[in-house]
C-alpha positions in Angstrom: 7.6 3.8 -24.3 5.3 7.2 -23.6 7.5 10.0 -23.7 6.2 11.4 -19.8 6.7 7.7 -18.7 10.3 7.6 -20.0 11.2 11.1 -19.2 9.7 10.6 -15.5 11.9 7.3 -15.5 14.8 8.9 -16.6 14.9 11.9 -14.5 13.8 9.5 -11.3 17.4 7.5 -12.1 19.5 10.5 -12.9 18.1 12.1 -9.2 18.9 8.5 -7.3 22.1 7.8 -9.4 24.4 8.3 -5.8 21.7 6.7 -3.6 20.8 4.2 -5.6 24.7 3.3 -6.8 25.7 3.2 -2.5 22.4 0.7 -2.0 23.8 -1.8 -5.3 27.3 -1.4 -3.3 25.6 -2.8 -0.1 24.5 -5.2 -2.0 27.7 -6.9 -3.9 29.1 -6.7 -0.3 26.7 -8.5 1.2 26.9 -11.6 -0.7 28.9 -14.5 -0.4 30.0 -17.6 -2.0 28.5 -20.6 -1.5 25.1 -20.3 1.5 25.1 -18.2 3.3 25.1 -19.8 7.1 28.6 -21.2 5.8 30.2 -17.6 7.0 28.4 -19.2 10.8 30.7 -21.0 13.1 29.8 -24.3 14.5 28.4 -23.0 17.7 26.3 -20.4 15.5 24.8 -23.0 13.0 23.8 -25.5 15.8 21.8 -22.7 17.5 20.7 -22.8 14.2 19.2 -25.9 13.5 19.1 -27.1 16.8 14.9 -27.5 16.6 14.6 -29.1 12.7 13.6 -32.3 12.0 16.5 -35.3 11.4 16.0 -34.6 7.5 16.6 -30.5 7.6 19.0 -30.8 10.2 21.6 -33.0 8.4 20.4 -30.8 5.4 21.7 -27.7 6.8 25.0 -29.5 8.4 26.4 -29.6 4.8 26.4 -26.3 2.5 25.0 -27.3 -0.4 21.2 -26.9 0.0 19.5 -23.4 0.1 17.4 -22.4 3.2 14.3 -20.5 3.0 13.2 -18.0 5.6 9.7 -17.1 5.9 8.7 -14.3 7.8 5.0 -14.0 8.7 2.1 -11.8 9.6 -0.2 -14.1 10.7 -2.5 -14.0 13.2 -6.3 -15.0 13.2 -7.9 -11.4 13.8 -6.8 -9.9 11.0 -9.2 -11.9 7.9 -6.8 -11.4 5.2 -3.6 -13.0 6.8 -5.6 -16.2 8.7 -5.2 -17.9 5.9 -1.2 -17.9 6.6 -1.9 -20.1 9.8 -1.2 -23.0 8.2 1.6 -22.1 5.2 4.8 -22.5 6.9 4.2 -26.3 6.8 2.9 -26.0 3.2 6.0 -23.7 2.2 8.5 -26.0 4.0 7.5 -29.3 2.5 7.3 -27.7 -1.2 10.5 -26.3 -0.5 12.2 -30.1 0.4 10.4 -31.3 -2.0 13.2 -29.7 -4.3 15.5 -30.3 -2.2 15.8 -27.2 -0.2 15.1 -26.2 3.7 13.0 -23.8 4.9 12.6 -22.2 8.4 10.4 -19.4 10.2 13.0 -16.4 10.4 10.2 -14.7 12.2 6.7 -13.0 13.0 5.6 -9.4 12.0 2.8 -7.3 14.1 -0.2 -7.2 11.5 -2.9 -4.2 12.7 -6.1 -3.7 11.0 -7.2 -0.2 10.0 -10.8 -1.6 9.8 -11.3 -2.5 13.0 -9.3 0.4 14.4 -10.7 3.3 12.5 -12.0 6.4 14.4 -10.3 4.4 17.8 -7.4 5.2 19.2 -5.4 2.3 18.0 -5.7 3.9 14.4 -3.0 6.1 15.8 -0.5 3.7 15.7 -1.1 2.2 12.3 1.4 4.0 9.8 4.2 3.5 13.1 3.5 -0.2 12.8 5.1 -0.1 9.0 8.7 1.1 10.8 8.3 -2.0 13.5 7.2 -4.7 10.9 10.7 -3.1 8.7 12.8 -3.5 11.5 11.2 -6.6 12.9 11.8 -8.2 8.9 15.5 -7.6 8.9 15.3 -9.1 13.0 14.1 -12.0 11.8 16.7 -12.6 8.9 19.6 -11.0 10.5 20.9 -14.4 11.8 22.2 -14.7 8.1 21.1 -18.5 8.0 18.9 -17.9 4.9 19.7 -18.3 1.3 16.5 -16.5 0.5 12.8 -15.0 1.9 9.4 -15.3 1.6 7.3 -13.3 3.0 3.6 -13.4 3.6 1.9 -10.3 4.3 -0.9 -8.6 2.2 -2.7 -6.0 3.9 -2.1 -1.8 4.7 1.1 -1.6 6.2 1.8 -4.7 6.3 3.4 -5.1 2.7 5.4 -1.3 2.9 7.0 -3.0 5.6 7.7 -6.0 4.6 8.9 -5.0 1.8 11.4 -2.0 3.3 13.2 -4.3 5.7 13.8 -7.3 2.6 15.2 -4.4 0.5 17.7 -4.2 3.5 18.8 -7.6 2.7 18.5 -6.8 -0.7 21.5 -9.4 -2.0 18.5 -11.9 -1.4 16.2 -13.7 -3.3 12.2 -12.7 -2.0 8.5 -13.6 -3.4 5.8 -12.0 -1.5 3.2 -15.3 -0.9 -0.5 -13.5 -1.2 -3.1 -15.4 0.6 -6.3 -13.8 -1.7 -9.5 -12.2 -1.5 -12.6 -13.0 0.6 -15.8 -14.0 -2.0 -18.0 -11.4 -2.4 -20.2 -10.3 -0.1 -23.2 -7.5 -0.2 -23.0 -4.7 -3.0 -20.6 -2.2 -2.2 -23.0 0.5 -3.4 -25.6 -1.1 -0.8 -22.3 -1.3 2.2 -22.2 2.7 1.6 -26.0 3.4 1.6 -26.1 1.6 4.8 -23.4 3.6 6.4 -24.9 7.1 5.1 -28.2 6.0 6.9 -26.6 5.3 10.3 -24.9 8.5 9.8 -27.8 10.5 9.6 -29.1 8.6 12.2 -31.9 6.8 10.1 -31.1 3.6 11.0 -30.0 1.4 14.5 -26.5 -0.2 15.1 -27.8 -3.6 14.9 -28.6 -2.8 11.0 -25.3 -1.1 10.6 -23.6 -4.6 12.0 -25.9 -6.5 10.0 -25.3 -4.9 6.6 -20.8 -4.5 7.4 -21.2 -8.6 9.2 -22.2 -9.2 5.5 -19.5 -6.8 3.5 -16.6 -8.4 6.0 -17.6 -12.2 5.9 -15.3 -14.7 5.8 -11.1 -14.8 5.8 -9.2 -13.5 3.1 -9.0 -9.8 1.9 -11.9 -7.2 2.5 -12.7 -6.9 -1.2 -13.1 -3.5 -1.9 -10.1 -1.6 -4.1 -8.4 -0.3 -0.3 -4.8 -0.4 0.3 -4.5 -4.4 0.7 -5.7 -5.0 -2.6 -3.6 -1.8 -4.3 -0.8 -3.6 -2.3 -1.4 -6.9 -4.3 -1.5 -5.4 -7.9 1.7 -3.5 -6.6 3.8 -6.0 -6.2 2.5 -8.0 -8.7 3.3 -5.6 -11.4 6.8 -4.8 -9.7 7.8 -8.7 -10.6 7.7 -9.5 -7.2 4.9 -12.1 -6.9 4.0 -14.7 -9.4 2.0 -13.6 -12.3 -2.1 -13.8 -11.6 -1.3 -15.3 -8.1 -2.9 -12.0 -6.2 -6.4 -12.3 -6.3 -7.2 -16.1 -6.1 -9.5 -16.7 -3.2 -8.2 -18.4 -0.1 -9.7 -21.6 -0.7 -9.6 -22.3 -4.2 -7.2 -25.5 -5.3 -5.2 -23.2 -7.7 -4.1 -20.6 -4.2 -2.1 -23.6 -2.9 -0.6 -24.9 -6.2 0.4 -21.2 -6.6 1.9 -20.6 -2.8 4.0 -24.1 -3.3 5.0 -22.9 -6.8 6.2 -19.4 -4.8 8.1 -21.5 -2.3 10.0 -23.8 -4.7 10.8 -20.6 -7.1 12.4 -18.4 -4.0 14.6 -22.1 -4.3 16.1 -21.2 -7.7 16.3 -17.5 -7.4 18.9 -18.4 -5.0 22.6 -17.7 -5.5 23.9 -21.3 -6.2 21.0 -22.0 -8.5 22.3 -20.3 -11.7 19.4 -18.2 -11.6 20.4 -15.4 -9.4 18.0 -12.9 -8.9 18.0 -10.9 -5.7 15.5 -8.6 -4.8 17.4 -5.5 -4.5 17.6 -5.7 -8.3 14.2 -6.7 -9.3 13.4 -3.4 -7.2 14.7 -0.7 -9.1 13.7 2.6 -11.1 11.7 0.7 -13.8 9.9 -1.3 -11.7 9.0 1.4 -9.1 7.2 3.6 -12.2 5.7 0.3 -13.1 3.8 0.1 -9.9 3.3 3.4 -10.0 1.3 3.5 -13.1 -0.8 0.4 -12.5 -1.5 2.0 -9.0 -3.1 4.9 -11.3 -4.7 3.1 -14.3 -6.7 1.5 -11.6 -7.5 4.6 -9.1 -5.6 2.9 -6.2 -5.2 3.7 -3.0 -4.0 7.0 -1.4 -1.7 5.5 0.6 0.5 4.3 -1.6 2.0 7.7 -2.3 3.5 7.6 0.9 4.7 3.8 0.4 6.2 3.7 -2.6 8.3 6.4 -1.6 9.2 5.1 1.5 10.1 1.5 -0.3 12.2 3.6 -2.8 14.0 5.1 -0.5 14.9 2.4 0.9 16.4 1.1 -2.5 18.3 4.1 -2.8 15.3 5.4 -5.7 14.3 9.0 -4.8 10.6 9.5 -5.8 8.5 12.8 -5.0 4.8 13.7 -5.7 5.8 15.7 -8.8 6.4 12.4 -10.5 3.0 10.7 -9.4 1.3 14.1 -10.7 2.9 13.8 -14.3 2.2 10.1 -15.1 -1.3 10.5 -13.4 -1.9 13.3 -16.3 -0.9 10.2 -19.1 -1.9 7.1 -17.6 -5.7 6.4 -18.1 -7.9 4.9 -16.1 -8.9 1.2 -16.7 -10.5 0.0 -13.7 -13.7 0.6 -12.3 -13.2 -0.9 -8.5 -15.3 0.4 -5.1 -14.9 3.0 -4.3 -14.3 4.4 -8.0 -17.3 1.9 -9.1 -20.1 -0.5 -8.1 -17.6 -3.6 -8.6 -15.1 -5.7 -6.6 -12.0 -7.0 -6.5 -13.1 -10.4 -7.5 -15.2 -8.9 -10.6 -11.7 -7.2 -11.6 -9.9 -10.5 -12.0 -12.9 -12.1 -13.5 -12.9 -9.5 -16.1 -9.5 -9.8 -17.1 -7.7 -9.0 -13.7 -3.7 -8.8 -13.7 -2.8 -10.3 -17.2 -5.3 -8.2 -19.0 -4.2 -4.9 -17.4 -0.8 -5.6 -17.6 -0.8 -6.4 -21.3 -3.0 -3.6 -22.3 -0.4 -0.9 -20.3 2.6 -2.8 -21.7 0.9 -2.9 -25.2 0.2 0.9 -24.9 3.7 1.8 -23.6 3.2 2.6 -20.5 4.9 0.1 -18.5 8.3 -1.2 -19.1 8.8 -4.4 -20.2 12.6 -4.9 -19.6 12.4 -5.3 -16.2 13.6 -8.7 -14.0 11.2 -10.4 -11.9 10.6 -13.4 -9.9 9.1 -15.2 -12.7 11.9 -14.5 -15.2 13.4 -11.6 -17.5 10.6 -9.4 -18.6 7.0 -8.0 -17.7 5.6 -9.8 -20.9 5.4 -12.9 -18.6 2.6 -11.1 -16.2 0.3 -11.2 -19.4 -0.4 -14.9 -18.9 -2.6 -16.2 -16.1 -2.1 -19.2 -13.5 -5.0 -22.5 -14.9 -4.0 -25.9 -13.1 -4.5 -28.5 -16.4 -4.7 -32.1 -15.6 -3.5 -31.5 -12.4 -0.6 -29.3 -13.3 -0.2 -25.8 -12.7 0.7 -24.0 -15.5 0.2 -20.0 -17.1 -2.0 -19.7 -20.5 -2.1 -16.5 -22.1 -4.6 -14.2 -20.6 -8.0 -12.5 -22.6 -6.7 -9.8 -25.1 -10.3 -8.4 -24.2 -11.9 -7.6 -21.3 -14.6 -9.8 -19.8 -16.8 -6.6 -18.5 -15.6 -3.8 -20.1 -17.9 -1.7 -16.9 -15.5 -2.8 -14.9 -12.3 -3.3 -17.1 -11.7 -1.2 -20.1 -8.9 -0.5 -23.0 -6.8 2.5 -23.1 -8.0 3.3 -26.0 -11.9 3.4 -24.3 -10.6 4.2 -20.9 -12.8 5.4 -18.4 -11.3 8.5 -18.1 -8.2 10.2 -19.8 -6.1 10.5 -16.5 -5.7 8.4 -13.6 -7.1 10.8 -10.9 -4.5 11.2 -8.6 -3.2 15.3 -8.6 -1.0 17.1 -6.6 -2.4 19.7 -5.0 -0.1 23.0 -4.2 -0.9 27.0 -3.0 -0.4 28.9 0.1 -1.1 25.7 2.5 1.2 23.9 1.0 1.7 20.3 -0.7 -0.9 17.6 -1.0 -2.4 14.8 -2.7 -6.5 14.5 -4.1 -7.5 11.7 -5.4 -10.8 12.3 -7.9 -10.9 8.9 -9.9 -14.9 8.1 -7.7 -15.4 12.0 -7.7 -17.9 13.3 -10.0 -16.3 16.0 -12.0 -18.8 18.7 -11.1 -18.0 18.5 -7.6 -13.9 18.7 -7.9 -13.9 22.5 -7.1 -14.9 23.4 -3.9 -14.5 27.2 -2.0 -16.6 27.5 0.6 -15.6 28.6 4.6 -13.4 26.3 6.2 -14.7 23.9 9.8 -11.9 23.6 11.7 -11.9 20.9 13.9 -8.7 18.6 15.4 -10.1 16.0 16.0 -12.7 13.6 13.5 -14.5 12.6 16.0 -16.0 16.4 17.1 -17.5 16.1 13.6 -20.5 14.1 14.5 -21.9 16.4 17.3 -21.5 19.6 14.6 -23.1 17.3 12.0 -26.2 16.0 14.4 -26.4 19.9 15.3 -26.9 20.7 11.6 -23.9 22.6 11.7 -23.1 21.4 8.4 -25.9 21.6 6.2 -24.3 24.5 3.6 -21.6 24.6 1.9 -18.2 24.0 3.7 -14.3 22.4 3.7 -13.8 20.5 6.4 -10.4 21.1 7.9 -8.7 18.5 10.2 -5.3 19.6 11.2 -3.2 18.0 13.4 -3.2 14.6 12.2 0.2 14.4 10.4 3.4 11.9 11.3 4.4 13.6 13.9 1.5 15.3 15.8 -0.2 11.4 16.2 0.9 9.5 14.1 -1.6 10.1 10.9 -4.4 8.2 11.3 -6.6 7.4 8.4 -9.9 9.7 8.8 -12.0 7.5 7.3 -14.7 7.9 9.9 -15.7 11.1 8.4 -16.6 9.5 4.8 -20.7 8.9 5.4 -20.9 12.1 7.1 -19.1 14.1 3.8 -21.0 11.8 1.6 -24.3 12.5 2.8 -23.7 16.2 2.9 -22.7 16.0 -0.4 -25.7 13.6 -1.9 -27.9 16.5 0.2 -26.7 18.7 -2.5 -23.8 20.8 -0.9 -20.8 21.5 -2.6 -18.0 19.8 0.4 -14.4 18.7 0.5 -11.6 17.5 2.9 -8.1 19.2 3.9 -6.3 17.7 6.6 -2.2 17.1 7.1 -3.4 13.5 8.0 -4.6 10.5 5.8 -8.3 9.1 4.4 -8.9 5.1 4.0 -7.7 3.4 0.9 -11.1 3.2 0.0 -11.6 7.5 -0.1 -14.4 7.8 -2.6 -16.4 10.5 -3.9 -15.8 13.5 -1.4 -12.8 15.6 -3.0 -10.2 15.2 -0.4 -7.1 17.1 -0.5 -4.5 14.8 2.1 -1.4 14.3 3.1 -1.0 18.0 3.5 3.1 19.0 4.3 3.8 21.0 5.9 1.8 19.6 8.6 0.5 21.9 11.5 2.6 20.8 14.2 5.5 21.7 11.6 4.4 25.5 11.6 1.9 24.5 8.5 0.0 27.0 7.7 -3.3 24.4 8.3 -2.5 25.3 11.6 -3.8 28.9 11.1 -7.2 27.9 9.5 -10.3 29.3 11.3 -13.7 28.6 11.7 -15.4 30.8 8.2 -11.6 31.2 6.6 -12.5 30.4 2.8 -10.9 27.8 1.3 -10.1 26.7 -2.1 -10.0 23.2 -3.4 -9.8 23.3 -6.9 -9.1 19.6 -8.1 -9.1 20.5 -11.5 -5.8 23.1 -11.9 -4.7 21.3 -8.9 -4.9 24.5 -6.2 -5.2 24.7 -2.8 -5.5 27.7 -0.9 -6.4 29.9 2.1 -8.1 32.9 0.7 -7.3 35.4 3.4 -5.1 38.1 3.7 -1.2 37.9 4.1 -1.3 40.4 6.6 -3.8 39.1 8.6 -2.3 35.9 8.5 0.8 36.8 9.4 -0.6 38.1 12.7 -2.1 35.4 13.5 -1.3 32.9 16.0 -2.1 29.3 15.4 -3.9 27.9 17.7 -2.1 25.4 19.9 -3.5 21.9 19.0 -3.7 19.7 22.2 -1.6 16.0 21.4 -1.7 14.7 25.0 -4.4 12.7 24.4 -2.4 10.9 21.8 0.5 10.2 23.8 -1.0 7.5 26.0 -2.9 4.7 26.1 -3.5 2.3 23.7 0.1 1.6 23.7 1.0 5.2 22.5 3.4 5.7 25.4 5.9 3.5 23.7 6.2 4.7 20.4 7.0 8.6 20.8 10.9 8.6 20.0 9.4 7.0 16.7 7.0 9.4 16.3 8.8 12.5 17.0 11.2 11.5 13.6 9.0 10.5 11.3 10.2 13.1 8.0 6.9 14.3 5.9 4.6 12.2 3.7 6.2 13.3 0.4 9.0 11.7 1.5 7.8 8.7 2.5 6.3 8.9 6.4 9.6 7.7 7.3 12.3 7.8 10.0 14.4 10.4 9.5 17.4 8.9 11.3 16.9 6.0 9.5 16.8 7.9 6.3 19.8 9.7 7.3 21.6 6.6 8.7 21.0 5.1 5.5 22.4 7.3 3.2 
């Protein structure tokens, strides 16, 4: 193993050795002999299976066949999950086929940040990963089910899902992905487009036109976002099956893959001699597992916030300081939009999961002895998923890459680190993400814009209120002001400023897109303003420091000065209502800071 990747390893068990020993506790007390809706009494189990069919229901009178739940987040808006319309009946009959049952346990709410970015629905988007938890372990609190599957693939969708299955850890779990849209227009091409409506250049019919063809089809938008860094996640956490993430929807070898899911869950389970429940295929390994792929590929932002939140909720205690150090080792490999012209379906063509994963385990920088839901060991995630005469079956995958512009070898890596810094000084603690941002523009001091709001960035931007040099500063966008919306609506505006030739950057307590590109943005900030952050001090002219490279970010004014100053009072009534807002403030008003993982902080506290 690399030294930093064993030391960060070792000091991320020996800081979650209480936490983590109370979670495996929970765990041996929560399972049983024999299935688990034995422990039901007769009343109980006829609620049960009072809807199955003859065959499941006289399968589920005796306690000797395993029972499935599945818990869902379809619905037919969202184009990655549409796919999931029709899998219950797929999963179920795969899963008799070997003799088990499966049920529904439940639904999950699945929002999309694309259509909701810049409205006021966005506000609600990181509060949606709390409901889908808790309405995860709703669904398989009725302790009928030997075992899970859950289907789910998109932003805060997976976090979710995955937090409330660790609370039923003691189970067996596969995460069913449902794959990639094809490809549509050039990425480069989707940006250009943007850029010109921007700068008002171009009509919103041609704006429509150019994003109708980026976002065409069900299955996952197929730029490297938070969906797809979500996929490689889990993959390389042991928790799907090996190369099953980015197989388009409609390709024969995605459903010999999702029955293969459904019938392994089956003998995962606790009577199958194969025992393997989730809660222990989650641990500290497995966590700096994801976390390193997540940065030898320039993945998404967001992810810093759930991983730690997922963690947590396996008793693992991660911070940003461990990110930072293996970001400084782990190269990059990957060169997905936005950190490259390519897509996600030019990744896996190149090599995709089984190439990355040997090349980090053959370098080490993964760890290989790790359990997963394919068996004992990462080495397993090297081969790749072929149906042969009409079998499914895994084959070794390339020792090269396909398109080394798209894929690389550590020892050619694109660059030396994977991008992903934290960022500390007088404002506090954030995370910058520079994998897509050209070196020479990773420094940035200039006088702040101050605005609260990204949509008031427009009207200063039309104005020409922009053109020079400048650091945008968003405040009051963090957990507990509104929520945290992703600001990805101010991306073409940056981006063109910047291709104009001015040096620019981003600071803001609140989040970017998983698809942040080329615009040094310093995120995530904590303290947040509403906190007493010192963000909520910046004025209009302040100079600012953004200094990717040593990883500083200040306020270059005066102590005394600011110390007398007050901060301006930032005005969150218009993001108490509507939209459904109303009904999530008790949620809101909890949520602890993005460094530790956006989360409740009663439930944090009730947990541990």
């Amino acid at each position: 193993m690399h030294s930093v990747v064993q030391s960060v390893t070792d000091r991320i068990i020996e800081r979650s050795k209480a936490t983590r020993a109370q979670y495996l506790a929970a765990l041996k007390d929560a399972k049983t002999q024999g299935v688990h809706r034995s422990s039901l009494s007769c009343g109980n189990l006829a609620h049960g299976f009072a809807a199955c069919n003859p065959d499941d229901k006289s399968a589920l009178r005796h306690f000797n066949k395993a029972n499935i739940g599945i818990v869902t987040a379809f619905n037919d808006m969202l184009s990655a999950h549409q796919p999931y319309e029709h899998y219950p009946e797929m999963l179920k009959k795969a899963c008799q086929e070997i003799g088990s049952v499966a049920q529904v346990a439940g639904g999950v709410p699945a929002m999309c940040d694309g259509v909701t970015q810049g409205q006021p629905g966005m506000e609600l988007s990181l509060l949606s990963r709390e409901i889908i938890a808790m309405a995860s372990a709703v669904g398989l609190s009725h302790n009928m089910f030997d075992g899970a599957l859950l289907l789910g693939i998109c932003d805060k969708i997976v976090p979710g899902l995955l937090i409330g299955a660790l609370s039923f850890g003691h189970l067996p779990m596969l995460f069913v992905p449902a794959g990639p849209m094809k490809s549509g227009i050039p990425n480069k091409e989707k940006a250009r487009v943007r850029q010109k409506f921007a700068q008002g250049l171009i009509g919103r019919e041609e704006l429509l036109e150019a994003e109708s063809a980026s976002y065409h089809s069900a299955g996952t938008c197929t730029f490297y976002g938070t969906a797809n860094s979500n996929q490689l996640m889990l993959e390389v956490m042991g928790l799907q099956l090996p190369g099953s993430s980015f197989v388009n929807p409609d390709d024969p070898l995605r459903e010999a893959l999702n029955k293969k899911a459904a019938q392994q869950v089956c003998r995962l389970t606790e009577n199958s001699g194969q025992y393997t429940p989730i809660g222990e295929v989650v641990n500290e390994k497995s966590i700096v597992n994801g976390i390193v792929a997540l940065l030898a590929t320039g993945g998404s932002t967001n992810l810093t916030m759930h991983i730690v939140a997922a963690a947590r909720a396996a008793g693992i205690i991660v911070n940003w300081d461990d990110f930072s150090e293996l970001s400084d080792v782990v190269p990059l490999l990957a060169r997905v939009y936005p950190n490259g012209h390519a897509d996600i379906n030019h990744f896996h063509a190149a090599g995709g999961m089984a190439y990355l994963v040997r090349e980090l385990l053959d370098n080490g920088l993964l760890h290989e002895d790790v359990a997963t839901i394919a068996g004992n060991g990462l080495r397993t995630y090297t081969k790749e998923p072929r149906i042969i005469d009409g079998e499914l079956t895994w084959v070794d995958g390339p020792a090269e890459s396909l398109d080394k512009e798209v894929l690389t070898s550590v020892a050619d890596a694109f660059q030396a680190n994977g991008g992903l810094k934290l960022m500390k000084g007088n404002l506090g603690r954030a995370v910058i993400k520079v994998s897509a941002v050209p070196e020479k523009n990773r420094t940035v001091e200039a006088p702040a814009v101050v605005i609260d709001d990204q949509n008031k960035l427009q009207k200063i931007f039309d104005e020409g209120g922009l053109d020079r040099d400048c650091v945008v500063v968003v405040k009051g966008q963090g957990p507990k002001a509104n929520g945290m919306p992703e600001l990805h609506k101010l991306t073409p505006l940056l981006g063109s400023l910047q291709d104009k030739g001015f040096k620019v950057a981003l600071v803001t307590d609140g989040r970017m897109s998983g698809a942040s590109g080329k615009v040094p943005a310093a995120i995530h900030l904590t303290p947040e303003a509403i906190d007493g952050g010192l963000i909520g001090k910046i004025e209009d002219g302040d100079l600012v420091r953004v200094d990717a490279i040593t990883g500083e970010l200040s306020l270059l004014v005066d102590e005394t000065i600011l110390t007398n100053r007050e901060a301006e009072k930032i005005d969150l009534q218009r993001s108490r209502y509507g939209m459904g807002r109303e009904l999530f403030g008790a949620l809101r008003a909890n949520l602890s800071s993005p460094e530790t993982g956006a989360r409740s902080t009663q439930a944090i506290d009730e947990h541990y």
